[in-house]
C-alpha positions in Angstrom: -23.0 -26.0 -12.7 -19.5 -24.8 -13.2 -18.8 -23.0 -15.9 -16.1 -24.8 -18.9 -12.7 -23.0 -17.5 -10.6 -23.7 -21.0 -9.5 -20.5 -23.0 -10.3 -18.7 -19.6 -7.9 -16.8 -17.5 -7.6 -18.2 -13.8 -8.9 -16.2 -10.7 -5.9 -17.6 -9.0 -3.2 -19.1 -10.6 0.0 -20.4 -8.3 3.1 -20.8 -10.2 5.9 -23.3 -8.5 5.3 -22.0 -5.0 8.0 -23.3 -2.4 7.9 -22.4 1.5 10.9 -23.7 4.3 10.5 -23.8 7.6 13.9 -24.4 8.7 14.7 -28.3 8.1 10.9 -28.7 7.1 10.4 -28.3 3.4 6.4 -27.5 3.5 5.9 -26.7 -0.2 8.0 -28.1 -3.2 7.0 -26.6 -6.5 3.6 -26.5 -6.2 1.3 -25.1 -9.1 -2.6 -24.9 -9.1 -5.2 -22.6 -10.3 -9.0 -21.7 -9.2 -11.1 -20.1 -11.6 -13.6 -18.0 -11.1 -17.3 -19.9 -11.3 -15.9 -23.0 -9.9 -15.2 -25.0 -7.0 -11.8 -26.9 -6.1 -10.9 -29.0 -3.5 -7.6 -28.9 -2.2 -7.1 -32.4 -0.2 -4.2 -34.5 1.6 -3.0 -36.1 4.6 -1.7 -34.2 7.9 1.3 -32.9 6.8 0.7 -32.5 3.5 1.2 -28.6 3.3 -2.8 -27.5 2.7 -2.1 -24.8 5.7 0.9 -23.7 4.3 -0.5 -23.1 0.9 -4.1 -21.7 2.0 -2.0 -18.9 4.3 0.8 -18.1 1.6 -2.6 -17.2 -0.6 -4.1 -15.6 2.6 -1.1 -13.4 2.3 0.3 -14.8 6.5 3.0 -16.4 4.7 5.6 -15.2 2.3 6.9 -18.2 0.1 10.5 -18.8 -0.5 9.8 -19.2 -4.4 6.9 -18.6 -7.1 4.9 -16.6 -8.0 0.7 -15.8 -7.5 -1.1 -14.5 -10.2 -4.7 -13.0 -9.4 -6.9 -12.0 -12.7 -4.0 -12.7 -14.8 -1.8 -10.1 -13.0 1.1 -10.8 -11.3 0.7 -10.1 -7.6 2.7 -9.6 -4.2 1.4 -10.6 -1.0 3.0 -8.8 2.3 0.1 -9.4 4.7 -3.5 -10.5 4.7 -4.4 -6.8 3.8 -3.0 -7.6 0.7 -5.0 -10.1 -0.6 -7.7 -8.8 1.3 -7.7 -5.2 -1.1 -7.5 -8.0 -4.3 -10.4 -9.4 -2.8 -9.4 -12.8 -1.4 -11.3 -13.9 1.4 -10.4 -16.5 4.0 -12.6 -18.4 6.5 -10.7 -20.7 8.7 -11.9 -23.3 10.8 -12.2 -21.4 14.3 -14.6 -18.8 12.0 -13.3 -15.5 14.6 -16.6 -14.6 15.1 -17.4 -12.6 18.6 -20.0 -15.1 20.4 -21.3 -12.3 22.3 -22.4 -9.6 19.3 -25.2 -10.6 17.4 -25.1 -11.5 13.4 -24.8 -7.4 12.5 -21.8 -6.6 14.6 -20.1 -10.0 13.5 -20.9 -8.7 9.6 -19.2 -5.3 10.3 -16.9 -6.4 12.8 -14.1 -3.8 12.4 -15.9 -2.2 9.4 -18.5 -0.5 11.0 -20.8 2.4 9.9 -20.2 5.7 11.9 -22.0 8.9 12.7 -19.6 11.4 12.9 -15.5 10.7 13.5 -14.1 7.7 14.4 -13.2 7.3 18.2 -15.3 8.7 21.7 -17.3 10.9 19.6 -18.3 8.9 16.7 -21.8 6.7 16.9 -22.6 3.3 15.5 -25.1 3.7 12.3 -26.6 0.8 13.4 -29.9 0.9 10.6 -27.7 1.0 7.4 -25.8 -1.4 8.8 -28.6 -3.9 9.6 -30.3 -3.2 6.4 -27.4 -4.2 4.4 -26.7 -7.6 6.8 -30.2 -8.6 5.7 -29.7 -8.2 2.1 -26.3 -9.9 2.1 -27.9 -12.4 4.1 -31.0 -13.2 2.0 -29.0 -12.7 -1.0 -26.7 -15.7 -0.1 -30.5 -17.6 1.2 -28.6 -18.1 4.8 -31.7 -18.6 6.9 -31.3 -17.3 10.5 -34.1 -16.4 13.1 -33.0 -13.0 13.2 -29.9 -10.5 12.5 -29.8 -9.2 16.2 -29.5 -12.8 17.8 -26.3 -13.0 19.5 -24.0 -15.6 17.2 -23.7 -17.8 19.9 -27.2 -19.1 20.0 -26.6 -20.2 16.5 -26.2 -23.5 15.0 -22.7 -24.2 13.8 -24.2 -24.5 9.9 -25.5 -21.7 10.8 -22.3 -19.9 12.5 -20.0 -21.1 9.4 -22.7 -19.6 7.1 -22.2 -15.9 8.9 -18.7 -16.3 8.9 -18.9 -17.2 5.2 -21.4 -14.3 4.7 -18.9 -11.5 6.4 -16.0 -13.0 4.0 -17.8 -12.6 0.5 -19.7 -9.3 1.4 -17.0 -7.0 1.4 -16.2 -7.9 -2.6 -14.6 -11.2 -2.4 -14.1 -13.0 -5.5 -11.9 -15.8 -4.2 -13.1 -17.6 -0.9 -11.2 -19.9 0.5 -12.5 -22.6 3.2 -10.8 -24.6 5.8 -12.8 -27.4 7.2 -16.0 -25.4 6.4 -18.2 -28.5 7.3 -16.3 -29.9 10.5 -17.9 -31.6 13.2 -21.2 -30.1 11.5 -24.0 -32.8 11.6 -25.7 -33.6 8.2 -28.8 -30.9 7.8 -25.8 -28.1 8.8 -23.5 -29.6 6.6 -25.7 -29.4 3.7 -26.5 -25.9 4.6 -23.2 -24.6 4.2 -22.7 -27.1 1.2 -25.9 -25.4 -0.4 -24.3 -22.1 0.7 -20.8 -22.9 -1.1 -22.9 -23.6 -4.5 -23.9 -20.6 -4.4 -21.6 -18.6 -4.0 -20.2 -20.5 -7.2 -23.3 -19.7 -9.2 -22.7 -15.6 -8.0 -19.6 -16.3 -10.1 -16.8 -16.4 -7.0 -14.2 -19.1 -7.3 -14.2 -21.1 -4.1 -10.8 -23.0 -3.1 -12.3 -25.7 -0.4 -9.6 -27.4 2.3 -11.9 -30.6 3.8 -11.0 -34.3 4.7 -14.2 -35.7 4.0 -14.7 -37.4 0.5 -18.4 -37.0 0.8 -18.3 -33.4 1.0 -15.7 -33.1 -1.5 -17.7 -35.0 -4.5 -20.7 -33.1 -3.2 -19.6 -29.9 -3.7 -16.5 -29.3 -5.9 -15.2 -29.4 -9.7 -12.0 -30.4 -9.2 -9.8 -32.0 -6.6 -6.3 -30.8 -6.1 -4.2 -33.7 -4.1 -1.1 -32.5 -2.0 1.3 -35.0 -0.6 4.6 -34.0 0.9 4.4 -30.9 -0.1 3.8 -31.3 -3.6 1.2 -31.4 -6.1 0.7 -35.0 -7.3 -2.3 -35.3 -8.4 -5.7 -33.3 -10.2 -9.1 -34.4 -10.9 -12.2 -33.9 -12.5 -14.9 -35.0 -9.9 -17.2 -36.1 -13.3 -15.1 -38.7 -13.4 -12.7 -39.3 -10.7 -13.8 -42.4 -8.2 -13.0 -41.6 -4.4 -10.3 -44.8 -4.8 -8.3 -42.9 -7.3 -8.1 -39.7 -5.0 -7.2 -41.8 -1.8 -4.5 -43.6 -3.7 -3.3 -40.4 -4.6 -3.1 -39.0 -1.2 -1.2 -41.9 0.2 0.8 -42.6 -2.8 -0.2 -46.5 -2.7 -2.6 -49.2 -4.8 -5.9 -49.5 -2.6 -7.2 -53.5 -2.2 -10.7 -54.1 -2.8 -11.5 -54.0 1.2 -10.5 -50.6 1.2 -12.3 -49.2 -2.1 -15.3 -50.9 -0.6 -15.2 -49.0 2.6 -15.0 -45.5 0.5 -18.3 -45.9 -0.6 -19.3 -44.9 2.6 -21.2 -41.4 2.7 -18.9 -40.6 5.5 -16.0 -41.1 3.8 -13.3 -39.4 5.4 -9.7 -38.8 4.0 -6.8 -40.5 6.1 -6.1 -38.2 8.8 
C-alpha cells in the first residue's frame, strides 16, 4: 500500500514543462509529481505527448520551458547520464536487452566487473558478478530458471522483469515504464505487475506509461491524463471509475454503451 504523500516532498516534481518540435507543440505547461513509495500512471491517446514527457525526464530531451525538480532540488538534465547519476531509471518498450548474453551479462551490460584494466588485458570477474545478479534477482522475487540462460529463451514477463531488474539495481529511486505489460499474456502480465508492487513497497516511485485500464487500476495510485499536450486531468484510483479517466482522455461525456464496455478486464485506452 502506498504510503499518504501529503506534507511529503516529491521524488519528481515537473514544474510547467513545454517542448516544440517545430510547428508541433508536444507539451504545454505541463506539471506532475511522483513521489517516492507510489505508483502513477501517466495515460492518453496517441499524440498526447507521454513520449515526449517520459524522454525530457529520461534526460533525451531538453524542454523549451520548466523546470524538474528531483528530491526537492532543482535539477538540469543534458543527457540520459544525467538523470541516470540522480538515479532515474528508464525501461522502454523494446527493453535493449542483448538476446544472445544470458541474464548476468544483460544485468552488467556495460557495467561489468574487471580483473585487472579495462581493454585487451582486462578479464570479466564473472563470480561477483553472478552472485550479485542472483541477489538482485531474488531480492525483487523475479523467478527465472537460471542466471546463465541466454535472455532469449525467456518469456516476455520474464524479459521485462530482467530489464526492470538491470534498471533499479544500479540505485534507481525513480523507474519509469513504457508499455511494461505489452502484448504480455495474463500470467506474464501479472508477473511484472507483481514485480512493479514491489518495487513500490522497496520505497521507489514508479511513473507507469500503459494503455490498458486494467493494468492501470491494478497497479497504480494515481492516474495522470495527458491530452494535447497538456495535463487535464488527475486521479486517485480509490475512487476514480475507468468512465471518468476515458472521458478525460478524449475530452467528451461517455453514453452508457460505452461505460458498459469499460468494465471489460481488457479495457484498453483509445489508441
Amino acid at each position: 500500500m502506498a504510503v499518504a504523500v501529503a506534507q511529503r516532498t516529491p521524488l519528481l516534481q515537473v514544474r510547467g514543462v513545454s517542448k516544440r518540435f517545430g510547428a508541433v507543440q508536444a507539451l504545454s505547461d505541463v506539471d506532475f509529481e511522483v513521489f517516492s513509495h507510489e505508483v502513477v500512471g501517466l495515460v492518453g491517446d496517441n499524440g498526447a505527448g507521454k513520449s515526449t514527457l517520459i524522454k525530457a525526464i529520461a534526460g533525451t530531451y531538453q524542454p523549451d520551458a520548466g523546470e524538474f525538480f528531483f528530491e526537492g532540488r532543482r535539477i538540469t538534465l543534458h543527457g540520459p547520464r544525467d538523470a541516470q547519476a540522480l538515479g532515474i531509471a528508464t525501461v522502454y518498450q523494446d527493453l535493449a536487452l542483448a538476446d544472445n548474453l544470458d541474464v548476468v551479462a544483460n544485468l552488467f551490460l556495460g557495467r561489468e566487473e574487471l580483473i585487472g584494466p579495462r581493454g585487451p588485458f582486462g578479464f570479466v570477474n564473472e563470480v561477483p558478478m553472478e552472485r550479485k545478479a542472483i541477489e538482485v534477482l531474488r531480492n525483487l522475487a523475479v523467478k527465472i530458471p537460471s542466471v546463465r540462460i541466454q535472455v532469449a529463451s525467456l518469456s516476455g514477463g520474464q524479459r521485462q522483469s530482467v530489464a526492470v531488474s538491470r534498471a533499479v539495481m544500479w540505485d534507481a529511486k525513480l523507474v519509469v515504464l513504457d508499455e511494461p505489460t505489452a502484448a504480455l499474456g495474463v500470467a506474464q502480465t501479472k508477473q511484472v505487475l507483481d514485480l512493479i508492487k514491489r518495487l513500490r513497497d522497496q520505497g521507489l516511485g514508479i511513473l507507469v506509461i500503459s494503455h490498458n485500464l486494467a493494468d492501470v487500476f491494478e497497479v497504480v495510485d494515481r492516474i495522470v491524463v495527458l491530452r494535447l499536450g497538456r495535463r487535464v486531468a488527475s486521479f486517485d484510483v480509490k475512487t476514480a471509475t475507468r468512465e471518468q479517466v476515458v472521458s478525460a482522455i478524449t475530452g467528451a461525456e461517455l453514453g452508457e454503451t460505452v461505460a458498459e464496455d469499460l468494465a471489460a478486464d481488457d479495457t484498453e485506452l483509445p489508441t
